[in-house]
mmJSON file of the N, C-alpha and C atoms, coordinates in Angstrom:
{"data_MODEL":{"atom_site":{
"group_PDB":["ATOM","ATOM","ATOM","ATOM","ATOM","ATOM","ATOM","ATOM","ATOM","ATOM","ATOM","ATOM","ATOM","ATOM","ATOM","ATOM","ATOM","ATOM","ATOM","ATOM","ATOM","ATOM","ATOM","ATOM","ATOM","ATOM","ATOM","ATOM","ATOM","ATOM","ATOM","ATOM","ATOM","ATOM","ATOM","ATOM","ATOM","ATOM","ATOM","ATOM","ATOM","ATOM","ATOM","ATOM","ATOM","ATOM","ATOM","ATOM","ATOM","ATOM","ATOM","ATOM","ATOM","ATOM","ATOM","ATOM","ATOM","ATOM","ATOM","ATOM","ATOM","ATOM","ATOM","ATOM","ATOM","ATOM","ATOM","ATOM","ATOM","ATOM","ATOM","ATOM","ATOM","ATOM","ATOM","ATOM","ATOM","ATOM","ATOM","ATOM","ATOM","ATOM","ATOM","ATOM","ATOM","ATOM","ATOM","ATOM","ATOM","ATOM","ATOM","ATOM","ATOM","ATOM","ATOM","ATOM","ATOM","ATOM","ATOM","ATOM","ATOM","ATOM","ATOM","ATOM","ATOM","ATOM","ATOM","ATOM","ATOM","ATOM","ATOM","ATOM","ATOM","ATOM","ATOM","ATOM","ATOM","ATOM","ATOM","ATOM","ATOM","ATOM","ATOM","ATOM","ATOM","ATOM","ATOM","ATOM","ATOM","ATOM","ATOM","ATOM","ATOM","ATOM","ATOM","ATOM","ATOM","ATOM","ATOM","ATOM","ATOM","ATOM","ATOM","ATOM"],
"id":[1,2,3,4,5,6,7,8,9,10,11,12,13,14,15,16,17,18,19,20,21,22,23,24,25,26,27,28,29,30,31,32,33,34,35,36,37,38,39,40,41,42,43,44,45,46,47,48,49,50,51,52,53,54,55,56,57,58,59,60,61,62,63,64,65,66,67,68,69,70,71,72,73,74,75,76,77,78,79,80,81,82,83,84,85,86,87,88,89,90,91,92,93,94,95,96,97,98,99,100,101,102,103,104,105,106,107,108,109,110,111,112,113,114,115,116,117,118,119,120,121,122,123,124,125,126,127,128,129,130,131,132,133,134,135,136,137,138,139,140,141,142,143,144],
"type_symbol":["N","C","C","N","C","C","N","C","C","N","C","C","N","C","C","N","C","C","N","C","C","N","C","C","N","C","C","N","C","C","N","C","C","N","C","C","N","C","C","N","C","C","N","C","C","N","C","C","N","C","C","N","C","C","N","C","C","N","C","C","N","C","C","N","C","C","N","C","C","N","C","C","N","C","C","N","C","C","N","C","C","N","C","C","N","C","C","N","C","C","N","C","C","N","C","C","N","C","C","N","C","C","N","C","C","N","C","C","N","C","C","N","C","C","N","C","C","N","C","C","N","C","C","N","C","C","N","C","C","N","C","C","N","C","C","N","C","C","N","C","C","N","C","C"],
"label_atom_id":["N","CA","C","N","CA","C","N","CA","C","N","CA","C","N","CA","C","N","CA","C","N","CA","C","N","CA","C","N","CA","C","N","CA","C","N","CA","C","N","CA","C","N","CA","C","N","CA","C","N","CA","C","N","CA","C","N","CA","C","N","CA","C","N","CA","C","N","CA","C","N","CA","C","N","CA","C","N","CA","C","N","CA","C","N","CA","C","N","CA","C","N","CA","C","N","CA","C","N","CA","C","N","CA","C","N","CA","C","N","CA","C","N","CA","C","N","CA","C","N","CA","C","N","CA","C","N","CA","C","N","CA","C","N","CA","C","N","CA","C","N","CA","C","N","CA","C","N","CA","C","N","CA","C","N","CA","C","N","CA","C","N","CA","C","N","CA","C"],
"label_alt_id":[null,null,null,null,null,null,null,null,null,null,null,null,null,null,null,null,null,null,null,null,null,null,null,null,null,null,null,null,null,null,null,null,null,null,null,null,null,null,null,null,null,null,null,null,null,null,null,null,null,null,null,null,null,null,null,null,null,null,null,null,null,null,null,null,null,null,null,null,null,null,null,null,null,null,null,null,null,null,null,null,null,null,null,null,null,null,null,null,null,null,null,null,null,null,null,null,null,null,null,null,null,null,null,null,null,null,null,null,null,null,null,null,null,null,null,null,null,null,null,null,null,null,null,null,null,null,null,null,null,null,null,null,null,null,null,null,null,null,null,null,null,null,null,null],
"label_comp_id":["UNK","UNK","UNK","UNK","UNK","UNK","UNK","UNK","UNK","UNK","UNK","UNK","UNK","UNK","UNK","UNK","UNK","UNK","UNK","UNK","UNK","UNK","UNK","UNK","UNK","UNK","UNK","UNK","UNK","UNK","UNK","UNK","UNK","UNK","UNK","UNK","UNK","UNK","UNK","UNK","UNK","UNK","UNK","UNK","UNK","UNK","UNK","UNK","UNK","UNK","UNK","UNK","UNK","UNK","UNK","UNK","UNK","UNK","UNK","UNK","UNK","UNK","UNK","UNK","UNK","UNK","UNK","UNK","UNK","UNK","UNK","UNK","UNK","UNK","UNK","UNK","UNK","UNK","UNK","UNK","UNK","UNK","UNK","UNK","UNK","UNK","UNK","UNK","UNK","UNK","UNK","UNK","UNK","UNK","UNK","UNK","UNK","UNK","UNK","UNK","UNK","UNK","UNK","UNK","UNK","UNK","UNK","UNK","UNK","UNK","UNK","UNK","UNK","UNK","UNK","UNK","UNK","UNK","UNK","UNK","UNK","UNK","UNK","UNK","UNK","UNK","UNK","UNK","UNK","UNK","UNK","UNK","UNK","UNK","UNK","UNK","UNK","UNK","UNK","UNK","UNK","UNK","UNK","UNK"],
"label_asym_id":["A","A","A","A","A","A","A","A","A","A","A","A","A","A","A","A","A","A","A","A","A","A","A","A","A","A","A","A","A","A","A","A","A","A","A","A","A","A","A","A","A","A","A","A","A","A","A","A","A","A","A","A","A","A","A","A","A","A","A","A","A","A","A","A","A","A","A","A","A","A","A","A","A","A","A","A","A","A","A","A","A","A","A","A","A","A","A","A","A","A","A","A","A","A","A","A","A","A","A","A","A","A","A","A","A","A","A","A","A","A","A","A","A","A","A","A","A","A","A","A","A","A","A","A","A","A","A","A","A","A","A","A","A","A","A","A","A","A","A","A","A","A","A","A"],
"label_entity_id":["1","1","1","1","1","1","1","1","1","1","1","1","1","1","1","1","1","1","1","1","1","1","1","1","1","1","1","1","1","1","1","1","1","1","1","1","1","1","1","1","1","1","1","1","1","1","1","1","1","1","1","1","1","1","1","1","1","1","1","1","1","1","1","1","1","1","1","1","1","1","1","1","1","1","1","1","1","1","1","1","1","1","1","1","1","1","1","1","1","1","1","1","1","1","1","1","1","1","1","1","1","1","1","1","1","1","1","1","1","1","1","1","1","1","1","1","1","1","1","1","1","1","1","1","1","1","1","1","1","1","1","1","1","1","1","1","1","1","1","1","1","1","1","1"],
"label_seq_id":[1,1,1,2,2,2,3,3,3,4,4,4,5,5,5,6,6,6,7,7,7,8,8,8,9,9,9,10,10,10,11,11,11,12,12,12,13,13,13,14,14,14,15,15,15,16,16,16,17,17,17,18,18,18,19,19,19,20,20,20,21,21,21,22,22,22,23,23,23,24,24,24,25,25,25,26,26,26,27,27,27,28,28,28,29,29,29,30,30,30,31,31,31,32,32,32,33,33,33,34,34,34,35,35,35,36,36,36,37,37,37,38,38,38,39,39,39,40,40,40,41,41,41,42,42,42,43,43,43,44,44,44,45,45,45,46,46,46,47,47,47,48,48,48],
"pdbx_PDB_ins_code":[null,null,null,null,null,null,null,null,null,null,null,null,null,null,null,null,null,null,null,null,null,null,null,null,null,null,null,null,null,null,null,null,null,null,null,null,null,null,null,null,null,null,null,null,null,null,null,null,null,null,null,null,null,null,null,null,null,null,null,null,null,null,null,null,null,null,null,null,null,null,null,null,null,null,null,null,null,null,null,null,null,null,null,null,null,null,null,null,null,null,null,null,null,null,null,null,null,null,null,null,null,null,null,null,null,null,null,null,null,null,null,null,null,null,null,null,null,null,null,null,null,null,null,null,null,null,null,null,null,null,null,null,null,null,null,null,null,null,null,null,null,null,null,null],
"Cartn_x":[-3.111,-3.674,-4.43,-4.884,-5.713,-6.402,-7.307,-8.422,-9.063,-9.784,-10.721,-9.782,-8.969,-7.804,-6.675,-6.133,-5.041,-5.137,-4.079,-3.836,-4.273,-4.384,-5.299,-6.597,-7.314,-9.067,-9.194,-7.961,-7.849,-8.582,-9.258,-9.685,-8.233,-7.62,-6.861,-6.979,-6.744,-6.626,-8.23,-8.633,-10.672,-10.05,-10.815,-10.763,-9.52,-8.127,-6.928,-6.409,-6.603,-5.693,-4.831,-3.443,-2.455,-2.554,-1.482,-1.338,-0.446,-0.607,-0.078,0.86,2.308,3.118,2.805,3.176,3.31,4.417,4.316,5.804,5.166,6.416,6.336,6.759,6.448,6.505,7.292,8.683,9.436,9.405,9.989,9.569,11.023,12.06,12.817,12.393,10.767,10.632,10.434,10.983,11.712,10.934,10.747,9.944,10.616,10.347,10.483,9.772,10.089,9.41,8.901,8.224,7.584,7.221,6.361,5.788,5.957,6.391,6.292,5.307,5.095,3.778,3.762,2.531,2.754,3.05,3.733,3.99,2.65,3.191,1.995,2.092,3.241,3.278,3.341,3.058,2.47,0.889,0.496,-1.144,-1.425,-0.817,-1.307,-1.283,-0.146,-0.089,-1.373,-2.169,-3.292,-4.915,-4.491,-5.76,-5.384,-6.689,-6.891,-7.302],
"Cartn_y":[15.159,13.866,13.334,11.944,11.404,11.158,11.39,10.813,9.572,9.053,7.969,6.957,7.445,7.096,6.579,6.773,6.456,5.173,4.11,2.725,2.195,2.737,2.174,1.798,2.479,2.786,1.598,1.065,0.782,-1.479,-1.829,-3.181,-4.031,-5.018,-5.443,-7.218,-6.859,-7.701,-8.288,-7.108,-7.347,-7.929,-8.832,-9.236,-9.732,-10.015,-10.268,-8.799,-8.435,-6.922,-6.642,-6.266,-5.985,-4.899,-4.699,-3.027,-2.993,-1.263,-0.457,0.118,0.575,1.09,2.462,2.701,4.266,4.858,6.012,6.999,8.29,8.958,10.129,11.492,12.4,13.697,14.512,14.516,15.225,16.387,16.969,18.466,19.526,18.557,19.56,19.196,18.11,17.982,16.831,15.727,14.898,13.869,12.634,11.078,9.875,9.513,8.586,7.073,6.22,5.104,3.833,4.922,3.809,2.957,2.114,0.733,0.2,-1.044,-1.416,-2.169,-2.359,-2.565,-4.095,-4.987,-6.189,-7.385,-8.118,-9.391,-10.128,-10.69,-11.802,-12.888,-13.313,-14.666,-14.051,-12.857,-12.705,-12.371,-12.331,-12.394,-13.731,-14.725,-16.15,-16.717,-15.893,-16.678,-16.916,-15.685,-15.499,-16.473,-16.886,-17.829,-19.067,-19.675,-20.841,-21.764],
"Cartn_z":[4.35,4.623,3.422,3.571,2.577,2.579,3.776,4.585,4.081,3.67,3.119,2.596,1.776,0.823,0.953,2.807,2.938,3.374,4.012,3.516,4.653,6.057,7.061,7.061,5.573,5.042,4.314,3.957,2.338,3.121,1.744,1.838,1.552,2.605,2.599,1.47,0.385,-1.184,-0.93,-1.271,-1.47,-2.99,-3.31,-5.129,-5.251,-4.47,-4.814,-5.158,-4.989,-5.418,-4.608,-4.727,-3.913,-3.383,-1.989,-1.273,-2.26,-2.412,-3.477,-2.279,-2.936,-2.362,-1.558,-0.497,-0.303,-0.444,-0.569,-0.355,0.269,0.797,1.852,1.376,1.12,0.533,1.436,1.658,2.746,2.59,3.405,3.57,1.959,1.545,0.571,-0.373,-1.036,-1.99,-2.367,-1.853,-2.472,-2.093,-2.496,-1.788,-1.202,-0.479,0.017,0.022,-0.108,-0.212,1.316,1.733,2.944,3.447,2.333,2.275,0.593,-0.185,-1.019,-1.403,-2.589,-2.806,-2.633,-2.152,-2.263,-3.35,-3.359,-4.204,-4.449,-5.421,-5.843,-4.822,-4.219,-3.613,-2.154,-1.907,-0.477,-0.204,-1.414,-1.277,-1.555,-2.438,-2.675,-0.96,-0.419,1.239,2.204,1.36,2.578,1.461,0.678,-0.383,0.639,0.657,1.333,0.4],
"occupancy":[1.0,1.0,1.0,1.0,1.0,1.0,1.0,1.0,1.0,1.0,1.0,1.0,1.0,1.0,1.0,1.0,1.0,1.0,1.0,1.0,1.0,1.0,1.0,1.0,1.0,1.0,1.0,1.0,1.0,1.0,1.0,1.0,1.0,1.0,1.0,1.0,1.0,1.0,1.0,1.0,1.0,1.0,1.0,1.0,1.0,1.0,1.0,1.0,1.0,1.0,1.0,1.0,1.0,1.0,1.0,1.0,1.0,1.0,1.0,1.0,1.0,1.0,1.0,1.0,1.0,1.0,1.0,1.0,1.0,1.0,1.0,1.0,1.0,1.0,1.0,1.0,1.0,1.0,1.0,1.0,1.0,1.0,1.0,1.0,1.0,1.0,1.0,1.0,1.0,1.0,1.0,1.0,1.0,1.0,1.0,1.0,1.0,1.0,1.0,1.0,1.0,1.0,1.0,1.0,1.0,1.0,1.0,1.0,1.0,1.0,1.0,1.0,1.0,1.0,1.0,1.0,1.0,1.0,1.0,1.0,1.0,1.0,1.0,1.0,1.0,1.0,1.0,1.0,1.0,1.0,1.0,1.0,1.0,1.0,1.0,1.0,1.0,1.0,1.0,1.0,1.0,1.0,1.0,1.0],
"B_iso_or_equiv":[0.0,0.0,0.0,0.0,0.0,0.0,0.0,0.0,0.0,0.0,0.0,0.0,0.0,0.0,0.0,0.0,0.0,0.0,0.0,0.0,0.0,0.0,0.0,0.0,0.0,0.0,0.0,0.0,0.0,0.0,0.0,0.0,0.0,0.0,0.0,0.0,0.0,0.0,0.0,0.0,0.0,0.0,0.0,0.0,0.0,0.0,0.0,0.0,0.0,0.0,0.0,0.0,0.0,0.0,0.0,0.0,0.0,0.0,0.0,0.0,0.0,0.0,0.0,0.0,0.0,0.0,0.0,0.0,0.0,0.0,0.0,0.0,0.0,0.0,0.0,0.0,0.0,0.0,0.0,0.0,0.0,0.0,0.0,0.0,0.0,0.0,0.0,0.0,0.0,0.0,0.0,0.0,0.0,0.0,0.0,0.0,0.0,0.0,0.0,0.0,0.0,0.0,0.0,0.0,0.0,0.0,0.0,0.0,0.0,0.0,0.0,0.0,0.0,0.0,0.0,0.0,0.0,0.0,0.0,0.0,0.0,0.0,0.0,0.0,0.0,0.0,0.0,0.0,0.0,0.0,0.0,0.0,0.0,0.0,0.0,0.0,0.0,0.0,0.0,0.0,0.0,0.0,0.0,0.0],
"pdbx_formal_charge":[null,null,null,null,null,null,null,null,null,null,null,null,null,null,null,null,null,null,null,null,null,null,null,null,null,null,null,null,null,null,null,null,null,null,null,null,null,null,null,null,null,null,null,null,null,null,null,null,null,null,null,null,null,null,null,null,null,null,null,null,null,null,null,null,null,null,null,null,null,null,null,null,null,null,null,null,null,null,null,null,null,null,null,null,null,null,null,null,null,null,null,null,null,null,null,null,null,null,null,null,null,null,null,null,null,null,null,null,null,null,null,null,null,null,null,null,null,null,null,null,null,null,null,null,null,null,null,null,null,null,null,null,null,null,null,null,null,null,null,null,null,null,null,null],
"auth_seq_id":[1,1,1,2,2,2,3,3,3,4,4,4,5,5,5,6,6,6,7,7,7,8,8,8,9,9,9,10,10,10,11,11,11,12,12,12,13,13,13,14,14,14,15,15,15,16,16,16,17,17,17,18,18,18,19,19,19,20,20,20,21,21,21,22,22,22,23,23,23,24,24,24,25,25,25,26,26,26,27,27,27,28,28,28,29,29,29,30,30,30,31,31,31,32,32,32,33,33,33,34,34,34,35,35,35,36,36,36,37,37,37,38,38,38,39,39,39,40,40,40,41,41,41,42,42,42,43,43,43,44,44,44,45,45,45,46,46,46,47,47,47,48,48,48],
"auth_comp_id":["UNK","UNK","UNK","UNK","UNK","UNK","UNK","UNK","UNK","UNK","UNK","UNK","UNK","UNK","UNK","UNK","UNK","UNK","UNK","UNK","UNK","UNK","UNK","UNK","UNK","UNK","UNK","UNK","UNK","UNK","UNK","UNK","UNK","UNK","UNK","UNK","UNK","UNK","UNK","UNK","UNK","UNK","UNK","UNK","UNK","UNK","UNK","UNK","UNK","UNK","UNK","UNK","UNK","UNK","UNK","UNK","UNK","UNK","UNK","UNK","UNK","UNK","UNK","UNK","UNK","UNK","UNK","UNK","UNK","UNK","UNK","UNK","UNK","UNK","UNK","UNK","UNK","UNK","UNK","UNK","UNK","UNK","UNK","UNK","UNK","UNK","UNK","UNK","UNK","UNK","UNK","UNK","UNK","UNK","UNK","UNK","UNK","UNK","UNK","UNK","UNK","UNK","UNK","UNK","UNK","UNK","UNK","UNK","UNK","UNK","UNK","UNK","UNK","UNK","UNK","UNK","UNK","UNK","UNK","UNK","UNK","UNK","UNK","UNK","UNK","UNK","UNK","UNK","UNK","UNK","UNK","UNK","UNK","UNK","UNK","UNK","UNK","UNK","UNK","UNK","UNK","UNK","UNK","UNK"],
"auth_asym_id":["A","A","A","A","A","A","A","A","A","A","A","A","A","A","A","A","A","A","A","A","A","A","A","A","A","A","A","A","A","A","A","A","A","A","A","A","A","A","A","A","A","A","A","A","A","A","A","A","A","A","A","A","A","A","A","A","A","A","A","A","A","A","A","A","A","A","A","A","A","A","A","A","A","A","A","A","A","A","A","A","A","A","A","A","A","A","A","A","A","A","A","A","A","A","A","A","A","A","A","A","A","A","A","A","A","A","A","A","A","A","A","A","A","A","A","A","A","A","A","A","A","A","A","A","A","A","A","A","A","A","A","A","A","A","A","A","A","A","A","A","A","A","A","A"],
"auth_atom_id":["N","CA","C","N","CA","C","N","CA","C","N","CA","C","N","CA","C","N","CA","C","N","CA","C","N","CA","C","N","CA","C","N","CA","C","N","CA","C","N","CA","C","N","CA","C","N","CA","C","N","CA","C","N","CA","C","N","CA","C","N","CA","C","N","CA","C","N","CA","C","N","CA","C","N","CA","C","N","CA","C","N","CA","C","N","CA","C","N","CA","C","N","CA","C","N","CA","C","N","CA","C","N","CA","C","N","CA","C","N","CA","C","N","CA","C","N","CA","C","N","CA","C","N","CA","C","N","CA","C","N","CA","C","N","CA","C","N","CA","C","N","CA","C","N","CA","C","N","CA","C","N","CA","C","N","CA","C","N","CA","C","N","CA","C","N","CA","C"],
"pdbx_PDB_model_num":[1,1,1,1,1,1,1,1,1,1,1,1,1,1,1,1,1,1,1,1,1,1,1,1,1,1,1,1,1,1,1,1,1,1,1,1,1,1,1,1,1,1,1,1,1,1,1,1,1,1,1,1,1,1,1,1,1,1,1,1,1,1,1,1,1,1,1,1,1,1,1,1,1,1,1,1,1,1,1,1,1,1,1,1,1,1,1,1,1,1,1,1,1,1,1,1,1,1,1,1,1,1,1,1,1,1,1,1,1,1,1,1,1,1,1,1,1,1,1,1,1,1,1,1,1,1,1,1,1,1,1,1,1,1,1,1,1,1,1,1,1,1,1,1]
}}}
């Protein structure tokens, strides 16, 4: 786990800063890509 760290904890674009991608650590090694990280023109969506 990531406790503090993981993306449910995380400030959703405090300062404009984007969600950073996740990926998943499967069990033969290998990653997976779970969530991509956000766009610029899907955080401009949420500026008023």
């Amino acid at each position: 786990g990531a406790g503090a760290y993981c993306s449910g904890m995380a400030s959703k674009n405090y300062n404009s800063f984007p969600e950073c991608a996740e990926v998943m650590l499967e069990s033969d090694g290998s990653f997976r890509l779970i969530r991509r990280r956000q766009t610029l023109d899907q955080i401009l969506q949420n500026e008023v």
